[in-house]
C-alpha positions as CSV (number, residue, x, y, z in Angstrom):
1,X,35.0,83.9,-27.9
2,X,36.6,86.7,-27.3
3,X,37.2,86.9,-23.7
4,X,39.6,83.7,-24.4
5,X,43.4,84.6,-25.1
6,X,45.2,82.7,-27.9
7,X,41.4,81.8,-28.8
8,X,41.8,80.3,-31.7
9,X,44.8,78.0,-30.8
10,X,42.8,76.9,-27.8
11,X,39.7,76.0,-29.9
12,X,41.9,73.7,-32.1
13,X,43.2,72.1,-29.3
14,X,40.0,71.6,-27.4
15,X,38.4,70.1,-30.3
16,X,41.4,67.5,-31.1
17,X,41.0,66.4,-27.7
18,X,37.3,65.8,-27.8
19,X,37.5,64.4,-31.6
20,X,40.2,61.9,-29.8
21,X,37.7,60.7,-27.4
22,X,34.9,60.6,-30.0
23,X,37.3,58.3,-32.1
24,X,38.4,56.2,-29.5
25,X,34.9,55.6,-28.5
26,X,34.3,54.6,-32.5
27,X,37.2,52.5,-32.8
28,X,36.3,50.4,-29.2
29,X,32.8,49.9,-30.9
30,X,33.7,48.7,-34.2
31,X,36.3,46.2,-32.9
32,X,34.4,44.9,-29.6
33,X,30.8,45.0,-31.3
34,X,28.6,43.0,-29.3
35,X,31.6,40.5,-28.5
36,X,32.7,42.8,-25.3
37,X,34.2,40.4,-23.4
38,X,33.1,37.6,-25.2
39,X,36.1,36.2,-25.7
40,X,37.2,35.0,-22.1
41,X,35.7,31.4,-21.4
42,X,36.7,30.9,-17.7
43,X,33.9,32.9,-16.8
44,X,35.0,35.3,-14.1
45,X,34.1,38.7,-14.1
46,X,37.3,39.9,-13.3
47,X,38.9,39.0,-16.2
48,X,36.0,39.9,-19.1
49,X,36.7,43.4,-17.3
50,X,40.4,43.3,-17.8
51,X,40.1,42.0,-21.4
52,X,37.8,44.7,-21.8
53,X,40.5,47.3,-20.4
54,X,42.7,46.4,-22.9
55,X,40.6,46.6,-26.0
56,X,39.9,49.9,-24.8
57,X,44.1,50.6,-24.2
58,X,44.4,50.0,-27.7
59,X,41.6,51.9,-28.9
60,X,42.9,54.7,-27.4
61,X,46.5,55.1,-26.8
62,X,47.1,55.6,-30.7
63,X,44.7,59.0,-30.1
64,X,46.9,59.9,-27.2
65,X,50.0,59.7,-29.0
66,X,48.7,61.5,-32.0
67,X,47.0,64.4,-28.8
68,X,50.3,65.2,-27.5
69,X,52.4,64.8,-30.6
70,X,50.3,67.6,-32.5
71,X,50.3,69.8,-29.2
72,X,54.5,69.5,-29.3
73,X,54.4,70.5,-32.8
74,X,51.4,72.5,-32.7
75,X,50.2,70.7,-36.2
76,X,46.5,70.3,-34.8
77,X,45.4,70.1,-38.5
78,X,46.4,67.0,-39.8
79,X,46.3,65.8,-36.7
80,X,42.5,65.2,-36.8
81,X,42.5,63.1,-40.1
82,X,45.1,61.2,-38.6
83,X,42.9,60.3,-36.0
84,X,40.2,59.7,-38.3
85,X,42.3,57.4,-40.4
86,X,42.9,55.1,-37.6
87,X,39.6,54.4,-37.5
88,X,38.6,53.8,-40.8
89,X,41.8,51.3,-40.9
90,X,40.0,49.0,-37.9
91,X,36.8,49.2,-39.8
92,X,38.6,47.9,-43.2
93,X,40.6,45.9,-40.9
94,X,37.9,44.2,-39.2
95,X,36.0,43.4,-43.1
96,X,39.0,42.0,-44.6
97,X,40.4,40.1,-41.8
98,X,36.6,38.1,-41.0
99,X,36.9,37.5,-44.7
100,X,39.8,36.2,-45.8
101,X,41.8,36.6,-42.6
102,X,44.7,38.5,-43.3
103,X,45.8,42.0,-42.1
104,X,45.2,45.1,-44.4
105,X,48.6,46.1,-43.5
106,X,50.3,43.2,-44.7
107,X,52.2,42.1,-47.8
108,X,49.4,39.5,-48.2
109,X,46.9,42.1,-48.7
110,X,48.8,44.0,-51.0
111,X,49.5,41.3,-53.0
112,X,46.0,40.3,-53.2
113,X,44.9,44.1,-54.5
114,X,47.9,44.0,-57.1
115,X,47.7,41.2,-58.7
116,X,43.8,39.8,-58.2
117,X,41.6,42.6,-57.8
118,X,40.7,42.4,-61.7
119,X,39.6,39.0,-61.4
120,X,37.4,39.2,-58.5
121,X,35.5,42.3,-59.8
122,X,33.1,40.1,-61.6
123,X,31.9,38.2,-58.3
124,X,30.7,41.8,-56.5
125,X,26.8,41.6,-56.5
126,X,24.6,44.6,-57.1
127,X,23.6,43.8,-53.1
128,X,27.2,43.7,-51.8
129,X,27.7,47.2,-54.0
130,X,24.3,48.6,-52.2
131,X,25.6,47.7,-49.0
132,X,29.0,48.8,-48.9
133,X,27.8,52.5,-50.6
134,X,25.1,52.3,-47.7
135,X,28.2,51.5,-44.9
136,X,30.2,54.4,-46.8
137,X,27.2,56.5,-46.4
138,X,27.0,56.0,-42.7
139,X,30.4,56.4,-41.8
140,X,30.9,59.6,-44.0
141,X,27.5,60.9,-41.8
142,X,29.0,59.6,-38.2
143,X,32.4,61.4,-39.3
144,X,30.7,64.9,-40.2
145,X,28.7,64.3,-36.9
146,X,31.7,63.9,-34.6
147,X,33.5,66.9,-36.2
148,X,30.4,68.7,-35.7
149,X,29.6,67.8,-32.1
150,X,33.4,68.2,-31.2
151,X,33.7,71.8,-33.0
152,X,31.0,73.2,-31.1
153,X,31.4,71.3,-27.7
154,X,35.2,73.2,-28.2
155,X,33.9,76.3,-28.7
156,X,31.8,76.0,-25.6
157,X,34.4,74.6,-23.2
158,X,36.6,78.0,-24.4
159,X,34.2,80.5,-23.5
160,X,34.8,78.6,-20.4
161,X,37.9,78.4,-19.9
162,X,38.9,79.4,-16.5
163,X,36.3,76.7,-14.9
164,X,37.6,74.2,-17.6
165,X,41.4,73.7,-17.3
166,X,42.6,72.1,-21.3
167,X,46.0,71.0,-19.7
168,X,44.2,69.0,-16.8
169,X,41.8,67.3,-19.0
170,X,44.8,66.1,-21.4
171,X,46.5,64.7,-18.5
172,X,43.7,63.1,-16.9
173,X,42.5,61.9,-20.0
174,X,45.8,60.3,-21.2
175,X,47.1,58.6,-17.5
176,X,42.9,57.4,-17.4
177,X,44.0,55.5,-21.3
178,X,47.4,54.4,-19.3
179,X,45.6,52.8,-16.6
180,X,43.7,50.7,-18.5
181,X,46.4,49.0,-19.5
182,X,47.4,48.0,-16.1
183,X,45.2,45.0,-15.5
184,X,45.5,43.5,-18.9
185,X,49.5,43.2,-18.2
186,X,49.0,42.1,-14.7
187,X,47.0,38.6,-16.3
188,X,48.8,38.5,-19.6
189,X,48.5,35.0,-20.3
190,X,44.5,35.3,-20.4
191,X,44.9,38.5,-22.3
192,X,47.1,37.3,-24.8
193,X,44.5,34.0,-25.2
194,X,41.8,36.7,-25.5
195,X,43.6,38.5,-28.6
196,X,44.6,34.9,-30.4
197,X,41.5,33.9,-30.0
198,X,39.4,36.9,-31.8
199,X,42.3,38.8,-33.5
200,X,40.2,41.0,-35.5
201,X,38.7,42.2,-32.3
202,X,42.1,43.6,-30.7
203,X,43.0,47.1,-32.6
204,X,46.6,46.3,-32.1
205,X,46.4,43.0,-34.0
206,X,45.8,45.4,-37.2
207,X,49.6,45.4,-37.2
208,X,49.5,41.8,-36.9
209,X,50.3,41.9,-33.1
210,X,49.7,39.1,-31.0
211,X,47.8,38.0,-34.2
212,X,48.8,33.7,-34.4
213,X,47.6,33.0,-37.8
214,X,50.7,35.5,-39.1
215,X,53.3,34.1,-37.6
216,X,55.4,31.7,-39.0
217,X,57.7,29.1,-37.0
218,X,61.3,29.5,-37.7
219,X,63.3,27.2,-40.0
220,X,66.4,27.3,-37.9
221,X,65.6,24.8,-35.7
222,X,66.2,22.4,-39.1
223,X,68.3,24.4,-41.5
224,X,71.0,24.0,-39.9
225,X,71.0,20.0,-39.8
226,X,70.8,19.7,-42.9
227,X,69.2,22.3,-45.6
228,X,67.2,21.8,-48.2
229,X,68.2,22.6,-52.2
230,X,65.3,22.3,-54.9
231,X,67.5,22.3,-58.4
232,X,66.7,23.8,-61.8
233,X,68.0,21.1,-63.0
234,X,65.4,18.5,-60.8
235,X,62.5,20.4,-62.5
236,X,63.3,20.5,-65.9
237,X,63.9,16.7,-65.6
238,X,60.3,16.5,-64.7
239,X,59.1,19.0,-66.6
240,X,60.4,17.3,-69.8
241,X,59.3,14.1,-68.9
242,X,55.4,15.2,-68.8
243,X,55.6,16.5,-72.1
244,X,57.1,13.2,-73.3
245,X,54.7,10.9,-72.0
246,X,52.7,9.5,-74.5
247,X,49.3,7.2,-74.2
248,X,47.8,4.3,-76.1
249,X,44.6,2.2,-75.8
250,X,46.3,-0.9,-75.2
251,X,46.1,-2.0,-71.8
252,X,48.3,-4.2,-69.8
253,X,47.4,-7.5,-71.0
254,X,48.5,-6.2,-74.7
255,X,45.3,-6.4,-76.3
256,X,43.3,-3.8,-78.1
257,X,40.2,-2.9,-75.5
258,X,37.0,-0.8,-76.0
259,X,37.3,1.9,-73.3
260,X,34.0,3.3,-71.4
261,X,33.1,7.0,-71.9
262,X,34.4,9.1,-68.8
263,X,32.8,11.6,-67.2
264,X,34.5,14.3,-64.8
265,X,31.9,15.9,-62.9
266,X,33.9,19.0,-61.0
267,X,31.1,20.9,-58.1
268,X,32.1,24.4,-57.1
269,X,33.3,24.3,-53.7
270,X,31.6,21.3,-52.5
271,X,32.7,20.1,-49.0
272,X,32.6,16.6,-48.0
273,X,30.0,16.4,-45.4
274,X,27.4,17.2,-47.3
275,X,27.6,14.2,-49.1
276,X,25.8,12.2,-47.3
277,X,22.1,10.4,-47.3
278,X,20.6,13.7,-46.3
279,X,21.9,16.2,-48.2
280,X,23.3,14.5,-51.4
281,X,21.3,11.0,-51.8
282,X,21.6,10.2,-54.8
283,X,26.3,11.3,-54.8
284,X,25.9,9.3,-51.5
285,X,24.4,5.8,-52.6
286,X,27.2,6.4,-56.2
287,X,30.2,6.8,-53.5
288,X,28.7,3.6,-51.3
289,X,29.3,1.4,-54.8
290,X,32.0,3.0,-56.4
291,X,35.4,4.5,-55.2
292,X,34.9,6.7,-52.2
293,X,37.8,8.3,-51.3
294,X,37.7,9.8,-47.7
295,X,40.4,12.0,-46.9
296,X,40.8,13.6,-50.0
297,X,42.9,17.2,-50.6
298,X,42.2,19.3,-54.0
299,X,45.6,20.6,-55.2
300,X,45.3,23.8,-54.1
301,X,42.6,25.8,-52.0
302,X,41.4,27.8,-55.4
303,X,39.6,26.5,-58.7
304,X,42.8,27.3,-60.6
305,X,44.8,25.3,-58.6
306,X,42.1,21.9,-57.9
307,X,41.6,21.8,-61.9
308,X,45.1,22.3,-62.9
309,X,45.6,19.5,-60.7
310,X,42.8,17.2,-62.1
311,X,43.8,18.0,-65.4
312,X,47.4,16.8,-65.2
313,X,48.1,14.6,-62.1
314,X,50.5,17.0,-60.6
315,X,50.5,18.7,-57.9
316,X,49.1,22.2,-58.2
317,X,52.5,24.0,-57.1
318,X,53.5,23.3,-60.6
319,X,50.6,25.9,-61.5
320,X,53.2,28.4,-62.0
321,X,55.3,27.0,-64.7
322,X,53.9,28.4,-68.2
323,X,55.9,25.2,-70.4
324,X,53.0,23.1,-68.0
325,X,50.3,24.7,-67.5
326,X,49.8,25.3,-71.6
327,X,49.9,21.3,-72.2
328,X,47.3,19.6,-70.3
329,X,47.8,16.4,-69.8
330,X,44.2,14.8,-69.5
331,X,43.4,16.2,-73.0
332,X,46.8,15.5,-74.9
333,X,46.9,11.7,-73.1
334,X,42.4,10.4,-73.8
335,X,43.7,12.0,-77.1
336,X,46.4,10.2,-78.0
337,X,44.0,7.2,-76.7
338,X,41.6,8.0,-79.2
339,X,38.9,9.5,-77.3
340,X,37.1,13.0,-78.1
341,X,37.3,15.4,-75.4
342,X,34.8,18.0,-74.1
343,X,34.2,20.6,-71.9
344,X,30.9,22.2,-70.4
345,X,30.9,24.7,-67.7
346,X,28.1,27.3,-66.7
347,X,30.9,30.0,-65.8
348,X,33.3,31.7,-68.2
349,X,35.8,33.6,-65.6
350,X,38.4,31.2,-66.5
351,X,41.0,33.7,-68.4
352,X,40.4,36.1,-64.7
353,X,42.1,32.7,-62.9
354,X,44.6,32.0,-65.9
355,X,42.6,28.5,-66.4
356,X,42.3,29.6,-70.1
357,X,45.9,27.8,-70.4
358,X,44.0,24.7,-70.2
359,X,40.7,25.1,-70.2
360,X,40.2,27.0,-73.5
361,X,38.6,25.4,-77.1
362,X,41.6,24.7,-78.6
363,X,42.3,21.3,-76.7
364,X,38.7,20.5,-76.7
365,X,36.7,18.6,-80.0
366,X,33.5,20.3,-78.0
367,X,33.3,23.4,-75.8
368,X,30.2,24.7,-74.5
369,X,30.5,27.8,-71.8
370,X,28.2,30.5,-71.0
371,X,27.6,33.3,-68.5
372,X,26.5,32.0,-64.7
373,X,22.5,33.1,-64.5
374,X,21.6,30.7,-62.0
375,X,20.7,26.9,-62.1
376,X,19.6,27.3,-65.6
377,X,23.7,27.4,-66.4
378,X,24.2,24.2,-64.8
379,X,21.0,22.6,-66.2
380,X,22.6,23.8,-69.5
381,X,25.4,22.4,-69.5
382,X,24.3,19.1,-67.8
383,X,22.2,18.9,-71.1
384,X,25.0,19.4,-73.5
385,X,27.2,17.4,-71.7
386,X,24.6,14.5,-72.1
387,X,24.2,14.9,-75.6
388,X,27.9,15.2,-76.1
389,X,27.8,11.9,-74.4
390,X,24.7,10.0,-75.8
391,X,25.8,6.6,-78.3
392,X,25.8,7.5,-81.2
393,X,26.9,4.8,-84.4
394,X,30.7,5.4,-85.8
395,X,31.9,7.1,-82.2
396,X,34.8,6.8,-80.3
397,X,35.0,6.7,-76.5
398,X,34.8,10.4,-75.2
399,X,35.9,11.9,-71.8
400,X,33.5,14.8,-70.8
401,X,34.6,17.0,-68.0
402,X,31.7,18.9,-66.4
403,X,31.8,21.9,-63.8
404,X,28.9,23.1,-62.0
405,X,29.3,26.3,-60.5
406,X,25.6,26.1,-58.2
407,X,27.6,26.1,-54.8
408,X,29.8,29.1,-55.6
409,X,28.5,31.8,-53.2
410,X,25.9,33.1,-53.0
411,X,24.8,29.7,-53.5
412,X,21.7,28.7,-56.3
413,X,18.8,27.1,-54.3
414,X,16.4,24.6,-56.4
415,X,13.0,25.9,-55.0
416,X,11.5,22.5,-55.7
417,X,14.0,20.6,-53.4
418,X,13.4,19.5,-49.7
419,X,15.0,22.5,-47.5
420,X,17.1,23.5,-44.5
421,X,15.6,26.0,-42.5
422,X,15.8,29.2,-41.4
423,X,18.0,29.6,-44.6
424,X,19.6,32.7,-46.3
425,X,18.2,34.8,-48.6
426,X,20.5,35.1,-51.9
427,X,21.8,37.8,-50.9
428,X,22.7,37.6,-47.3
429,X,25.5,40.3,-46.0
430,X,29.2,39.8,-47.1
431,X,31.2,39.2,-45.1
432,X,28.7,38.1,-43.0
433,X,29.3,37.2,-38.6
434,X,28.5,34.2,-36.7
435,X,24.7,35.1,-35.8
436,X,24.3,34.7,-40.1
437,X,26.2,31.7,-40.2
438,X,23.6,28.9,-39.6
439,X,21.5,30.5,-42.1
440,X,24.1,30.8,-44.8
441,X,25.1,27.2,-44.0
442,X,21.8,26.4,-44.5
443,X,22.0,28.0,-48.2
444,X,24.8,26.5,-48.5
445,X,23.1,22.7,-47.9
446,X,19.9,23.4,-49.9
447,X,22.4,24.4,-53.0
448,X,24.5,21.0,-52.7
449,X,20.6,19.1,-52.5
450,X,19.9,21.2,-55.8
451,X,23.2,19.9,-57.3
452,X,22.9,16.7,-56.1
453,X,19.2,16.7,-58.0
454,X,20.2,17.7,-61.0
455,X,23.3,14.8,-61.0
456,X,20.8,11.8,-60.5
457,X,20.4,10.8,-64.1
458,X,24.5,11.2,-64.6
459,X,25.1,9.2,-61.8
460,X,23.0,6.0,-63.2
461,X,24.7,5.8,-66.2
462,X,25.7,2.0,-66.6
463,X,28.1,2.8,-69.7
464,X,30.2,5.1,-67.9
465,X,33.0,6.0,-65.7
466,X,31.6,9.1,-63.2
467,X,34.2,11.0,-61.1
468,X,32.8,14.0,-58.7
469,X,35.0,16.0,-57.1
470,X,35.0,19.5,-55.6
471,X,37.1,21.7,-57.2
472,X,38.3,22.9,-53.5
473,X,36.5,23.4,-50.2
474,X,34.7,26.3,-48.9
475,X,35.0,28.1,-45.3
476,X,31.9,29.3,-43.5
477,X,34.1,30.8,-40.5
478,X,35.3,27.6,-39.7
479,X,38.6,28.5,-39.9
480,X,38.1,32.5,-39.4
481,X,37.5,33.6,-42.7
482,X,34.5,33.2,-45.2
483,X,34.5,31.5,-48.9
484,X,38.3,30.2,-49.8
485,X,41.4,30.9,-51.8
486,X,42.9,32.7,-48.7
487,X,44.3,29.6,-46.1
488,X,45.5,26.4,-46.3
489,X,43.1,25.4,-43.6
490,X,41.3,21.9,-43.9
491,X,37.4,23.0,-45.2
492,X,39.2,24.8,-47.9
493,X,41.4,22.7,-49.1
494,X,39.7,19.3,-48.6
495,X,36.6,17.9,-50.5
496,X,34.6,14.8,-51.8
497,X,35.9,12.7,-54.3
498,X,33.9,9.9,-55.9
499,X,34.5,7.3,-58.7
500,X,31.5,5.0,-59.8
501,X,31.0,3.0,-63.0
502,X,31.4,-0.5,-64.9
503,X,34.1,-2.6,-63.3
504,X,35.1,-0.1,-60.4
505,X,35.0,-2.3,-57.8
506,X,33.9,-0.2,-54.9
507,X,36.3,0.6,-51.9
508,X,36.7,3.4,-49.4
509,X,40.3,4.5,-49.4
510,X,41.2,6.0,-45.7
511,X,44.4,7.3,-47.2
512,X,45.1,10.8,-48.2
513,X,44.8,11.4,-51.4
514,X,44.7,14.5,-53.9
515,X,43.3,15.4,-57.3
516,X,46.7,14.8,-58.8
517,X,45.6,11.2,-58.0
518,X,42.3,11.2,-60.6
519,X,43.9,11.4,-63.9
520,X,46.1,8.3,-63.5
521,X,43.2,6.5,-61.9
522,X,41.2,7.3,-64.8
523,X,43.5,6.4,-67.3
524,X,44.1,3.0,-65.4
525,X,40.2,2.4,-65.2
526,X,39.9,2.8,-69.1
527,X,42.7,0.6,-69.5
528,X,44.9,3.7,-71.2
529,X,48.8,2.8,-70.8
530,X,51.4,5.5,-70.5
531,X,55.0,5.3,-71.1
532,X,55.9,7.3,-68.0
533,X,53.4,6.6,-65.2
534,X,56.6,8.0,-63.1
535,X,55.8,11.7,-64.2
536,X,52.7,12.0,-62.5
537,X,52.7,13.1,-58.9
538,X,49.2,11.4,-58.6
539,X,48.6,7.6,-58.1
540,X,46.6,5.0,-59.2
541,X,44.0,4.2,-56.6
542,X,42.8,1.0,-58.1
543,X,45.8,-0.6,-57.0
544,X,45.5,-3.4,-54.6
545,X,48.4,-1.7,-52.2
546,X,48.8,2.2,-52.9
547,X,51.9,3.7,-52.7
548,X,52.8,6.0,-49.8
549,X,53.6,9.8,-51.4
550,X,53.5,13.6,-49.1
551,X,51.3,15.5,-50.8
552,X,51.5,19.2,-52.0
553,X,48.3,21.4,-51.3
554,X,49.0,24.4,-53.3
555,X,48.1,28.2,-51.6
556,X,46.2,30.7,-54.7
557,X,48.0,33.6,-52.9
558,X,51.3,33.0,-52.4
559,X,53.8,30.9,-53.2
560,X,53.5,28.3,-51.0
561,X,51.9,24.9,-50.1
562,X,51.2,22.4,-47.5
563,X,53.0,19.3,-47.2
564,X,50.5,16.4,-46.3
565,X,51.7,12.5,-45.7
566,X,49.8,10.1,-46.9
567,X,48.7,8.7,-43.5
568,X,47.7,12.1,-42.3
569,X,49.4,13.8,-39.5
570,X,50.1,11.5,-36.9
571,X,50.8,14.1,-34.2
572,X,47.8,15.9,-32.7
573,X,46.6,18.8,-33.4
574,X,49.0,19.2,-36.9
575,X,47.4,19.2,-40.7
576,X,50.7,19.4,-42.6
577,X,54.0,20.9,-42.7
578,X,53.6,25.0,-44.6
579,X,56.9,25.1,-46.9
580,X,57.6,27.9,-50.1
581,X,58.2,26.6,-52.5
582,X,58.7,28.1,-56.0
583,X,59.2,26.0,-59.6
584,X,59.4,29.0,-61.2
585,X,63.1,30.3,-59.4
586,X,63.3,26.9,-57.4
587,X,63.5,27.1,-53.7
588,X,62.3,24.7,-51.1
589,X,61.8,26.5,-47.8
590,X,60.4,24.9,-44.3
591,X,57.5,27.6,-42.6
592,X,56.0,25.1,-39.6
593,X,53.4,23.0,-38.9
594,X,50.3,23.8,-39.4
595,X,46.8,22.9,-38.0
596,X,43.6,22.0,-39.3
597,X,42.8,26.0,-39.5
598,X,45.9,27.2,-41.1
599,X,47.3,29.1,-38.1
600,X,50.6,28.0,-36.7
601,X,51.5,24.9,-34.4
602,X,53.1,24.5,-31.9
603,X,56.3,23.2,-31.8
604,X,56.2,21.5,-29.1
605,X,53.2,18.9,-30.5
606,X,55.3,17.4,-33.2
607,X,58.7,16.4,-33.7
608,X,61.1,18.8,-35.9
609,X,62.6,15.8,-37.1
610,X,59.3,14.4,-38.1
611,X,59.2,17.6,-40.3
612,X,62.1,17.5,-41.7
613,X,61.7,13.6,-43.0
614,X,58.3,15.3,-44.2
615,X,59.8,17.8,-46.1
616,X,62.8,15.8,-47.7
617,X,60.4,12.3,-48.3
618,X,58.3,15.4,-50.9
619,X,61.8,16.6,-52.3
620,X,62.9,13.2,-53.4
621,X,60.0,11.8,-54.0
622,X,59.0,14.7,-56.6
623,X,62.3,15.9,-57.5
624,X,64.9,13.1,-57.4
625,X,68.4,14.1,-57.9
């Protein structure tokens, strides 16, 4: 290199460009993958080419910047891991956004490592820990092969540097990176449809640019009509009048009754079309003679939330308050009504997900938990819930409450059962792309038929009152992400609920209901009175005429929840109305409309004053003044 002046200086530079194109080149491949294009549905060539301009525009322009700004402050050696780094944040971008479908540079995301990375530890797999030291691997071995192949192709060109001008390749480069842009902006509307439609595939939308599921529809077009004030004093009013309610066995007509045995069957993210005479036989003939309730909302889109929820008759957005939460109300109420109460699970994460407030031995007369290995947990604890519940002479009525964890990913497959095919193996890639999802929904269905197998024998009981329910839904890219906990989108918030036994006169209920509406069904059903039916935000579904009530669906990640009435969203195109809201430090705050996916309405599809009776029909409804 010595016939090269300043030869040093022009190596570094020389090899910052080249490592700028190799990156680029990375980045484009990572987001586009084998969608290139993909995403424009008209058809024309034309404009899969401009969309593909523009993914390449924002691959690249970020490089450029970082190019020239190291060449003005000749700092070429950070510069290079700079350029690196973008990369590596569209690959963790791109994983965490098909997932649970939020930005890694977003206050979502940080949240989400703060304050829940302990609890989801337990759910990584030796598989998903192969595989992501295996992607790791990979990407640490394309890394040292770009530096490698841009150091010596820099050495090269500078040895040759009077046939190879570095100044005219910058240029050319960076106005070729310019141009691309050109025909994107020239048919921005089709462009912009390109990026909301496949966000994660747009490097820009890793800033949560032109990305539609993070925006959020101003409140001022409201607010200023007329604003709405949640008061301390509202909530302690209801606060103090759960813990005063009291129970008794004495029924309406006055007269001592002997109450049927409950039992609460709770399935781990069980959606509701797989109950049907296909998948779930045996759950579908129980909801065709019992209670089937058809548009039914768990209280949040998280286990924490759908069995608070179940457990008290409130709304899950009450989750928060600790003076709540510690004092179930299912357990305190049967027992005041004389029954015994027990709980078998085959999972034990429940102080990970603060359930141990209410699901811990204290409140229970029986408590049977154990580690999750498989089908044989659920078959476990099917058997001691049977035993807890077989006549016996000199018993009370007891209320068993049963949660079956076989449909939690990566789903637990009965071999013996009639399957979908092709189906996943257990353990299929996470997060895993469209081409994988028919197989994982496949899984997903053979693990609801294993379930719905091992329920048969509950679900004849003659002496006893059976609810199923899901705890919450479960997304299989539906709405964009996979599993739940992370929108309030319909699959993961709404799931089958189902109430068969002796004198339930079977019905389907179009309405919208919620878990908060199971305990005071129950209670009705075994003829338990309170003294302040008021204080639940659930209803009693046995009623000939049930009462009209917005319901709260609670979200496990922030604060917030999503307002749905009970005749569902008459305006097309809208699931509910988004609001945060806090009982902790009350505040009642209008977000927008929101689809069936969780992303953002528009405005235009629903009336703001519609959304604003919405929102004030939930304030006084749960928290009259």
């Amino acid at each position: 290199m010595s016939c090269c002046p300043n030869q040093d200086e022009m190596w570094s530079k020389w090899r910052c460009l080249l490592w700028a194109v190799f990156v680029g080149i990375a980045v484009l491949v990572t987001a586009v993958g084998r969608s290139l294009g993909a995403s424009a549905e008209d058809g024309v060539t034309n404009a899969r080419l401009h969309i593909a301009a523009w993914r390449g525009f924002q691959a690249f322009f970020p490089l450029v910047v970082l190019y020239w700004l190291g060449l003005g402050i000749r700092r070429g050696s950070w510069v290079v891991p700079c350029m690196a780094a973008w990369w590596y944040l569209i690959m963790l971008d791109l994983v965490v956004y098909r997932w649970a479908a939020m930005h890694v540079l977003s206050g979502d995301f940080f949240d989400l490592v703060r304050e829940r990375t302990v609890g989801l530890l337990p759910y990584l797999t030796f598989a998903m820990v192969v595989r992501f030291v295996v992607a790791i691997s990979l990407i640490a071995l394309a890394t040292w092969s770009g530096l490698k192949l841009s150091d010596r192709t820099a050495k090269w060109l500078c040895r040759r540097q009077q046939r190879f001008s570095l100044v005219g390749a910058s240029v050319a480069w960076a106005m070729a990176v310019l141009l691309l842009a050109v025909p994107a902006c020239r048919s921005w509307p089709s462009t912009l449809a390109a990026m909301h439609a496949e966000p994660s595939r747009h490097p820009f939308c890793v800033f949560g640019c032109f990305d539609p599921r993070s925006s959020v529809v101003a409140e001022d077009f409201i607010e200023e009509e007329l604003p709405l004030v949640l008061r301390e004093s509202a909530v302690q009013r209801r606060a103090q009048a759960m813990r005063f309610n009291v129970a008794s066995a004495v029924g309406t007509s006055g007269v001592e009754t002997s109450s049927s045995d409950v039992l609460l069957v709770v399935v781990e993210s069980l959606r509701p079309e797989v109950v049907d005479a296909e998948v779930m036989p045996n759950l579908h003939a129980a909801a065709e003679r019992g209670v089937w309730l058809r548009n039914h909302f768990s209280g949040g889109n998280a286990s924490s939330l759908g069995l608070f929820s179940l457990v008290n008759g409130l709304d899950a957005i009450w989750f928060y308050r600790a003076d709540v939460r510690f004092a179930p109300a299912m357990n305190r109420l049967f027992h005041q009504a004389g029954y015994e109460c027990g709980f078998f699970g085959a999972a034990e994460d429940w102080s990970a997900f603060q359930m141990d407030a209410f699901i811990r031995e204290e409140v229970y007369d029986a408590f049977n938990i154990s580690p999750f290995e498989g089908l044989r947990s659920d078959q476990e604890a099917i058997q001691a819930c049977r035993s807890f519940l077989a006549n016996s002479e000199n018993r009370g009525p007891r209320l068993a409450v049963l949660y079956l964890y076989a449909t939690h990913a990566p789903f637990e497959v009965d071999s013996n059962v009639t399957q979908d095919e092709p189906a996943a193996s257990r353990h299929y890639p996470l997060p895993f792309g469209p081409n994988h999802r028919p197989a994982v929904w496949n899984r997903y269905r053979n693990a609801a038929r294993s379930v719905d197998r091992m329920l048969a024998p509950l679900l004849q009981r003659q002496d006893c009152i059976v609810a199923v329910v899901g705890d919450h839904g479960e997304s299989f890219l539906d709405d964009g992400t996979i599993g739940h906990g992370t929108r309030l989108s319909a699959v993961q918030t709404q799931t089958p609920a189902i109430i068969v036994g002796p004198d339930v006169v079977p019905k389907t209920v179009a309405a919208t209901t919620s878990h908060a509406d199971l305990l005071p069904t129950l209670l009705s059903l075994c003829d338990v009175s309170v003294s302040d039916p008021g204080c639940f935000d659930g209803r009693d579904l046995t009623d000939a005429k049930i009462r009209p009530r917005v319901i709260a669906v609670a979200d496990y990640l922030r604060e917030q929840a999503l307002l749905v009435p009970s005749e569902g969203a008459a305006d097309r195109g809208i699931l509910g109305l988004q609001v945060k809201i806090s009982l902790v430090e009350p505040q009642l705050r209008i977000l927008g409309p929101r689809d069936e996916f969780g992303n953002a309405a528009n405005l235009e599809a629903v009336s703001s004053l519609r959304l604003l009776n919405m929102a004030h029909d939930y304030q006084r409804q749960s928290f009259p003044e």
